[in-house]
GUFI-54188 format. One record per residue (C-alpha): residue number from 0; chain; x, y, z. Coordinates in steps of 0.1 Angstrom, whole numbers, plus 5000, padded with zeros to 4 digits. Last residue first. Layout:
N
- NUM_A_X_Y_Z
...
***
This chain:
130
- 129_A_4988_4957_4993
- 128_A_4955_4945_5003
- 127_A_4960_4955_5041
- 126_A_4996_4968_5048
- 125_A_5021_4944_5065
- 124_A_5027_4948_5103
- 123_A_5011_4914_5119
- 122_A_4986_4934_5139
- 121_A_4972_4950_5104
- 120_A_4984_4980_5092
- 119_A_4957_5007_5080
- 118_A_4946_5028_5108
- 117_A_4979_5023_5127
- 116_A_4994_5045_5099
- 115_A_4970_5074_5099
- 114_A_4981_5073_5138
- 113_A_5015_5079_5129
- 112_A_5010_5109_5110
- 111_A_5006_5116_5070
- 110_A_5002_5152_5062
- 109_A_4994_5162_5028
- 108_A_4997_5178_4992
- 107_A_5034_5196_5003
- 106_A_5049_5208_4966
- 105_A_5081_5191_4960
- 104_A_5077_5187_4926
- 103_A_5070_5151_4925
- 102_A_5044_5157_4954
- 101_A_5051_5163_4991
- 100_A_5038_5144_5019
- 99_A_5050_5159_5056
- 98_A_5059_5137_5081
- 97_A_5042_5130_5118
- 96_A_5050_5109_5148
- 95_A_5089_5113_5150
- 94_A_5117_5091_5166
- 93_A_5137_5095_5133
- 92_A_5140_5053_5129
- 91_A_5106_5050_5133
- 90_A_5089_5077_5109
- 89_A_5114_5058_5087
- 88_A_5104_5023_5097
- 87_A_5064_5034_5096
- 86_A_5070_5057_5064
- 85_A_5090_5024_5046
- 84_A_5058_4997_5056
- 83_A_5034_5030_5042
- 82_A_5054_5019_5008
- 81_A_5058_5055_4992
- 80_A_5045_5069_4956
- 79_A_5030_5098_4977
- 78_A_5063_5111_4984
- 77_A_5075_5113_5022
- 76_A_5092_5143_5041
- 75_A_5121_5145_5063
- 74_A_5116_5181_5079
- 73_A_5139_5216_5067
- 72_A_5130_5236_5100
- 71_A_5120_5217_5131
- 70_A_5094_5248_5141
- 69_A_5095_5270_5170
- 68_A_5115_5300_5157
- 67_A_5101_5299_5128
- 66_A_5062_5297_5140
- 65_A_5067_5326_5155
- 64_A_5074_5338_5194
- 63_A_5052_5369_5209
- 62_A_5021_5356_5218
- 61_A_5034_5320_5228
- 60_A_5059_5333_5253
- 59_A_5085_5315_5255
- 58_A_5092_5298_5293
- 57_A_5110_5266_5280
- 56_A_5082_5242_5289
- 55_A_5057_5267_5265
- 54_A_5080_5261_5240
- 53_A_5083_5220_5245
- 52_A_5048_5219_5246
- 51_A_5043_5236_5209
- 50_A_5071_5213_5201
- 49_A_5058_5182_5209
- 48_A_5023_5190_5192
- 47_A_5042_5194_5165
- 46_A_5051_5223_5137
- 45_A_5067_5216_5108
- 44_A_5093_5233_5087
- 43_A_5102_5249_5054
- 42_A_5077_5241_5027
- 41_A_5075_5259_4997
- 40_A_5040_5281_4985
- 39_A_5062_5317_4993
- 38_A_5064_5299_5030
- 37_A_5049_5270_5044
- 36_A_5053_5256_5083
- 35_A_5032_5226_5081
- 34_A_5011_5221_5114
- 33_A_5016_5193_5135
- 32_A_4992_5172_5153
- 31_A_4960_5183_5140
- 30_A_4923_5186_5157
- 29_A_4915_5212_5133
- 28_A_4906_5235_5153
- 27_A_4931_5225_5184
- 26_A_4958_5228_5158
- 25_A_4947_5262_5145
- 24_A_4943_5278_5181
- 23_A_4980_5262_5186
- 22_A_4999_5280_5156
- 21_A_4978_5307_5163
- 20_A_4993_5309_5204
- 19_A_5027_5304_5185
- 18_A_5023_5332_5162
- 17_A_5023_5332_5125
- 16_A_5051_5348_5112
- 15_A_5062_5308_5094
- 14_A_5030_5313_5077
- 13_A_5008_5285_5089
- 12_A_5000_5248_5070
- 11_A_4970_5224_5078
- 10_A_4980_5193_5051
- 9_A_4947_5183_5034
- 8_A_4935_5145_5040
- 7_A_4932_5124_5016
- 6_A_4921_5090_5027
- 5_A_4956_5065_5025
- 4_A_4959_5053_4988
- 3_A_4986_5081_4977
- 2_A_5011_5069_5009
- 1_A_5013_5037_4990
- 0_A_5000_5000_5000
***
């Protein structure tokens, strides 16, 4: 099974001089994870739940710091030609819940998270009908 068969699902992106505290309104909207971090159409970071935390844990001040200075700039990404078996090891392997999906050109088209994954693999780890 690829990435392109999981259920669509839009990637929630922020200008990277969005705020922290709109950076968080947006995720508890949307009920998201991470946030992309997209600039002049390109991608150039993500935003997790982690780091959100992580920011507040560290005293910033959500109303004054940006989504640039929070983010994991330049993230691993996944194409949506990829084996979802590949994204779990990957996703794995960094220690991260959430990748961005980008297209041939690079364009972000989606956000694929670990829990998108555990909705498709079955208990013995191989990808139903693929």
């Amino acid at each position: 099974m690829k990435v392109r068969d999981l259920p669509p699902r839009p990637p929630l992106t922020v200008d990277p001089k969005a705020t922290l505290a709109e950076v968080a309104r947006r995720m508890r909207t949307e009920d998201a994870g991470s946030v992309a971090v997209v600039s002049s159409g390109r991608l150039v970071g993500i935003i997790t739940e982690r780091d959100v935390v992580g920011a507040i844990a560290d005293g910033i001040d959500p109303r004054e710091a940006t989504a640039d200075v929070v983010m994991s700039g330049e993230p691993a990404t996944v194409g949506e030609e990829d084996d979802l078996r590949l994204v779990a090891v990957r996703m794995m392997a960094l220690g991260i819940r959430h990748l961005p999906v980008v297209d041939q050109g690079g364009a972000i088209v989606g956000l694929i998270s670990a829990r998108d994954l555990v909705a498709v693999l079955d208990s013995d780890g191989d990808a139903r009908g693929g």
